[in-house]
MARRORO-140492 format. One line per 2 residues: number of its first residue (from 1); their letters; for each residue x, y, z of C-alpha. Coordinates in nm, 4 decimals, decimal comma. Example, Ala and Ser with C-alpha at 12.3 -4.5 7.8 and 13.67 -1.06 7.14 Angstrom:
REM MARRORO-140492
1) as) 1,2300/-0,4500/0,7800; 1,3670/-0,1060/0,7140;
//
This chain:
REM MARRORO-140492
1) xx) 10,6832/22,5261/-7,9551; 10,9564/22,7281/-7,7915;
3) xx) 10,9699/22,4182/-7,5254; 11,0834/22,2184/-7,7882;
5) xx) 11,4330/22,1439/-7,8983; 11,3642/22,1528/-8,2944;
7) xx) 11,6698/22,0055/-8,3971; 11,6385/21,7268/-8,2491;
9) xx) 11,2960/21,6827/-8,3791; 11,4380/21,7699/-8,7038;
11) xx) 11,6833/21,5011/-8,6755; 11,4425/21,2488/-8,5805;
13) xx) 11,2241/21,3019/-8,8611; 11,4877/21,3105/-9,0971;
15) xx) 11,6163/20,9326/-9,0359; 11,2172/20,8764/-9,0320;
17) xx) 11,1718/21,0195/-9,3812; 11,5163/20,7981/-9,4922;
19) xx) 11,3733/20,5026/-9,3295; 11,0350/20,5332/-9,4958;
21) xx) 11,2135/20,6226/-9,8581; 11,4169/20,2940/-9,8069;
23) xx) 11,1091/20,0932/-9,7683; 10,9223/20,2472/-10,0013;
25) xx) 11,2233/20,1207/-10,2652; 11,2277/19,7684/-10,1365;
27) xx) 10,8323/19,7803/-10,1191; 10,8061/19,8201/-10,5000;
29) xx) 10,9401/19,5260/-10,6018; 10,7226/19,1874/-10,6939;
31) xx) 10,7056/18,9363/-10,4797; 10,9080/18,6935/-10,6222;
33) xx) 11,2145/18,9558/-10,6708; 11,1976/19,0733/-10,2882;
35) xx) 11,2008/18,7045/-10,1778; 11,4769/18,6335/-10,3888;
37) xx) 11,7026/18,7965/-10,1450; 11,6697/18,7254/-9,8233;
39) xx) 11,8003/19,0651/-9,7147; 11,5367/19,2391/-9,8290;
41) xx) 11,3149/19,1232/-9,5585; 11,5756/19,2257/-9,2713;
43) xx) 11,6527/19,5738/-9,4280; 11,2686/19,6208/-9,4373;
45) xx) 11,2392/19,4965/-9,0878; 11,5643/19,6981/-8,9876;
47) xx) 11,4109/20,0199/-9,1362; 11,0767/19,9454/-8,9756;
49) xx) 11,2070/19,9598/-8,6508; 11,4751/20,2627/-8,6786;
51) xx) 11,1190/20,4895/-8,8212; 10,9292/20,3544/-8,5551;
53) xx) 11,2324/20,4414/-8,2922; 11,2371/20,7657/-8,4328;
55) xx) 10,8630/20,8352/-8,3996; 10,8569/20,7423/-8,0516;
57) xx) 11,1364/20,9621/-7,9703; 10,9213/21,2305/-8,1353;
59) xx) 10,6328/21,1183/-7,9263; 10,8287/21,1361/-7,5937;
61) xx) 10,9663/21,4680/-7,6283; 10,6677/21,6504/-7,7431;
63) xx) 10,4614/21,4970/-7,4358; 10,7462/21,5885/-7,2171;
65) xx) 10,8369/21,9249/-7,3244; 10,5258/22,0766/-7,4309;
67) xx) 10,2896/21,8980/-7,2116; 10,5278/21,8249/-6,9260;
69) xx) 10,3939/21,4167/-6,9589; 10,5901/21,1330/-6,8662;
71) xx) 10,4938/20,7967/-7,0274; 10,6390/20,4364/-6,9523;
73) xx) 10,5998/20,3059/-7,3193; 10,5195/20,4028/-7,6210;
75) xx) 10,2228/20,2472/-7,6962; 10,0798/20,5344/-7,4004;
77) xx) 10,2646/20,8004/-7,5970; 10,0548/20,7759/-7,8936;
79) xx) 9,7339/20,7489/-7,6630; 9,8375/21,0578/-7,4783;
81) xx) 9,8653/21,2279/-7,7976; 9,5143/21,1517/-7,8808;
83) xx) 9,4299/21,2854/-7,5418; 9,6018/21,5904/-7,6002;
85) xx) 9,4201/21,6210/-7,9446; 9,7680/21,5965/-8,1377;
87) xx) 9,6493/21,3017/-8,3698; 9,2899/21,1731/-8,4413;
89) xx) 9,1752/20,8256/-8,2251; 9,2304/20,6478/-8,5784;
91) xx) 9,5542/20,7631/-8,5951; 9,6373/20,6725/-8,2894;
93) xx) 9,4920/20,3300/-8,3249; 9,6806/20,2359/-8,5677;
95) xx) 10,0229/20,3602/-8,4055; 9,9455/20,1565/-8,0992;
97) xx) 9,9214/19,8694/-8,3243; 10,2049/19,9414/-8,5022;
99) xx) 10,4104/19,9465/-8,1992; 10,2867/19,6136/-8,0224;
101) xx) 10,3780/19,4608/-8,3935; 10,7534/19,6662/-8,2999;
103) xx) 10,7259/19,4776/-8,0043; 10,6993/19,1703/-8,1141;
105) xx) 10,9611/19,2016/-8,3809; 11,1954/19,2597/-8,1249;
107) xx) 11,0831/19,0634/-7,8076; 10,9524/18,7619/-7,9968;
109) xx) 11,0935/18,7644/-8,3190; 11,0795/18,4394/-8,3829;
111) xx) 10,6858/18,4809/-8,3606; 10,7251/18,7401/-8,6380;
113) xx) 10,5673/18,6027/-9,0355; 10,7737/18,7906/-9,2665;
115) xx) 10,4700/18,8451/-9,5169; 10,3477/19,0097/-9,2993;
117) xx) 10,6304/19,2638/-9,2035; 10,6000/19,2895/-9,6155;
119) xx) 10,2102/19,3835/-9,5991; 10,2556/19,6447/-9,3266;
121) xx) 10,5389/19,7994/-9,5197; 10,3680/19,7943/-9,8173;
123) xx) 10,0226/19,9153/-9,6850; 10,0677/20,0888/-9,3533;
125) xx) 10,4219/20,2552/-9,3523; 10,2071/20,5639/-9,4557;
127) xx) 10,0704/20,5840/-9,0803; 10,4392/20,6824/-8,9701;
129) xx) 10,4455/21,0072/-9,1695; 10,0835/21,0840/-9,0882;
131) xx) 10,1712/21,0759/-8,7444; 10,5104/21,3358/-8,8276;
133) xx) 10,2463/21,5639/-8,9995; 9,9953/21,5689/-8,7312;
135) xx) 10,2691/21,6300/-8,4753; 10,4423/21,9393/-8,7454;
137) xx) 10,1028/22,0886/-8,7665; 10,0808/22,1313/-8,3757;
139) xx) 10,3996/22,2474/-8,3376; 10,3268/22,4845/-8,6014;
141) xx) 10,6335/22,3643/-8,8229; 10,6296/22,3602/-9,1565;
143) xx) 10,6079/21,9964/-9,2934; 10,8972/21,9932/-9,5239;
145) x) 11,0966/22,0316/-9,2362;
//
């Protein structure tokens, strides 16, 4: 761990944890209450993308600082990870999936279905903090950090 620059890693998963909170808020309303407001769906989508920023930030540093890996994207972060036996192949799965659906939101957003956005945040937003977990574990920080 002593390659690692904590704080920033602290920092990172801090707006994570906000970001996740924040959706967690707007997840728990019905249906016909979130669509009532348009704004939910671009705070949602706004605080999908600043977590899964942050997480790739993460990703990046750890590979570069404790395993002295370069990636090109994040998608290969999260696979390098796996390599490196930081998360489980699930895990890791499911991030890569997560991020070509990051992708999309901002490359091709006009390909993006807003239900959907809603389902992942409602049903995967989860995978984000099981990937800060996996990552505190290694580092051997303790997860309330």
């Amino acid at each position: 761990m002593a390659n690692v620059n904590l704080e920033k890693l602290k920092a990172r998963a801090a707006d994570i944890r906000s970001a996740v909170e924040k959706v967690q808020t707007y997840t728990e309303l019905s249906d016909p209450d979130f669509w009532a407001d348009e704004r939910n769906i671009y705070t949602v989508k706004y605080l999908l993308l600043q977590a899964m920023e942050a997480l790739g930030s993460i990703c990046v540093h750890v590979l570069a600082r404790q395993f002295q890996v370069a990636v090109s994207n994040y998608a290969s972060c999260f696979q390098e990870l796996e390599d490196k036996n930081v998360i489980s192949s699930e895990l890791s799965g499911k991030l890569r999936k997560m991020i070509r659906f990051r992708n999309i939101m901002v490359h091709r957003y006009w390909e993006v279905d807003d239900e959907r956005v809603l389902e992942y945040a409602r049903n995967d937003v989860q995978d984000i903090l099981q990937m800060l977990k996996a990552v505190w574990e290694f580092l051997g920080i303790h997860s309330s950090q």
